[in-house]
N, C-alpha and C positions, 0 to 999 in steps of 0.2 A: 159318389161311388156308383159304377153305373148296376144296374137290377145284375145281369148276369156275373159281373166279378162276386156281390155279395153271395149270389147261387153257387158261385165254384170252391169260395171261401165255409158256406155254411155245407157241403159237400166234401168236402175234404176234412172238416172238424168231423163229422159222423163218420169216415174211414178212419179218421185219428185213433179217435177213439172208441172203434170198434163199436158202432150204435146205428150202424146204416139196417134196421129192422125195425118192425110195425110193430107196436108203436114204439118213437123212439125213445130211447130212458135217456130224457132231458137232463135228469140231477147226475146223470151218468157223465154226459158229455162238461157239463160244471166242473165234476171234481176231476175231469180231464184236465182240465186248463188248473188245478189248482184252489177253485174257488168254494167257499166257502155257501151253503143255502142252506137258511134256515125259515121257518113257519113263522109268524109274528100277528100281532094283530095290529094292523098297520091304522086304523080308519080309512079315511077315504081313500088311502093311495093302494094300490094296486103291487108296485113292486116298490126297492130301492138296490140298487148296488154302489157300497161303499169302497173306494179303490184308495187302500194306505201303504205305501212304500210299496207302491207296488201289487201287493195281492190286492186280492178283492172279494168283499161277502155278499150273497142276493140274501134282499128279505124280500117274500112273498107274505100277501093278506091271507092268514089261517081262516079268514070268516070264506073267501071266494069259492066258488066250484073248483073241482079239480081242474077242467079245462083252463077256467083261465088261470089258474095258478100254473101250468104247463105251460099258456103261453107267456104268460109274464117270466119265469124263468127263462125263458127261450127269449124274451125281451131283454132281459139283464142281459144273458150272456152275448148277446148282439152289441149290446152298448161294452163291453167289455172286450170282447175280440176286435169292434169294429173304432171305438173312440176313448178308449183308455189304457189299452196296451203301452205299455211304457212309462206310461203319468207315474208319479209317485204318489200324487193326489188327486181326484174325483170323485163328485157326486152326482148320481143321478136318484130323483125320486121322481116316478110315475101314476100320477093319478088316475088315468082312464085309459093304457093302451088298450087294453082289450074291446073299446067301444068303440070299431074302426065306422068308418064310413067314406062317400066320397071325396067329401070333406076333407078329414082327416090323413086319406092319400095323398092330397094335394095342397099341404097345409104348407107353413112358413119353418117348421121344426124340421129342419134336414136331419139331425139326429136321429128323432124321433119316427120317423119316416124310412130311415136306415133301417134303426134296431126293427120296426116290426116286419119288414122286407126278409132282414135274415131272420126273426122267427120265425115267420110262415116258412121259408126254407130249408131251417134245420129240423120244424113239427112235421113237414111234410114235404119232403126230396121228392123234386120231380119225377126223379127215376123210379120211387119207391109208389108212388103215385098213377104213374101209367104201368107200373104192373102190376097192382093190387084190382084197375080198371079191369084191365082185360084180364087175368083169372079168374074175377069174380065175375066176367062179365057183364057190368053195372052200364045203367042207363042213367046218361048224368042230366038227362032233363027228366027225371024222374026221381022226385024230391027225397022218398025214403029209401033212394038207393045214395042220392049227396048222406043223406043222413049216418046209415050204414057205413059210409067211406069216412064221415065224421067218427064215429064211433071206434072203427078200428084205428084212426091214427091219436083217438083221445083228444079232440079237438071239438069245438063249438061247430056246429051247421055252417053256422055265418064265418067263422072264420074258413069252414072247408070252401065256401062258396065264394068268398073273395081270392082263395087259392087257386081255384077253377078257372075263374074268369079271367084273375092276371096269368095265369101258363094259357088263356085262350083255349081252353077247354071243353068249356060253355059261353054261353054268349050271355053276358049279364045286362041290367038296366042302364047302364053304363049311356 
């Protein structure tokens, strides 16, 4: 699925369901579609979403930061809008989305690569992105203003900073 279909799909879920505002209420946009999220103490894995007849429940790790439990829901519901609409059955368990890196962009899990595609999209809409820049007039090679932009969309640095660099916003190490 190409980057911009996922953008227009994670775009359209936030006017769906009325969530296109900083920051976005992710569990908002879940019980949009139906689904089921609850807290769990997972160990190593980071999220699960279980898809039965249909619906589907996310469990996030109660031990993680708020961020990344924010992006791991926004993980789930990626893998949920984007690879199990329709199943009657699916499993996804996630161990490390939130530890992205080059790597990991360019890795062998197309799945996996999807889903965190649309959660950077649905934590942080382009559109919502380039207008929180220019109001607050932020300087984005100017680390604690990424930060600040981290903050207001309730998002990790590093995840703000790989969102920057894929919308070509900043010019990353890339």
């Amino acid at each position: 699925m190409s980057n911009s279909l996922t953008e227009r799909r994670a775009e359209r879920l936030l006017a769906e369901s009325d969530s296109l505002k900083v920051p976005v209420a992710v569990e908002k946009v879940a019980r949009h579609l139906g689904l089921i999220v609850q807290a769990r103490p997972l160990g190593d894995a980071s999220g699960v979403l279980v898809v039965e007849s249909g619906r589907g429940m996310i469990g996030y790790n109660a031990n993680h930061s708020q961020v990344r439990q924010r992006f791991t829901i926004a993980h789930e519901v990626g893998h949920f809008v984007l690879h199990a609409a329709g199943q009657q059955q699916r499993l996804f368990v996630d161990k490390s989305v939130f530890r992205r890196d080059q790597a990991s962009s360019k890795g062998d899990d197309r799945e996996e690569i999807e889903a965190n595609q649309f959660a950077a999209a649905l934590l942080m809409p382009e559109m919502l992105l380039r207008a929180e820049i220019e109001r607050l007039g932020l300087d984005l090679d100017d680390e604690v203003d990424v930060g600040e932009l981290a903050r207001r969309f309730a998002v990790s640095t590093a995840a703000m900073s790989f969102r920057l660099e894929n919308l070509r916003l900043i010019r990353g190490s890339m």
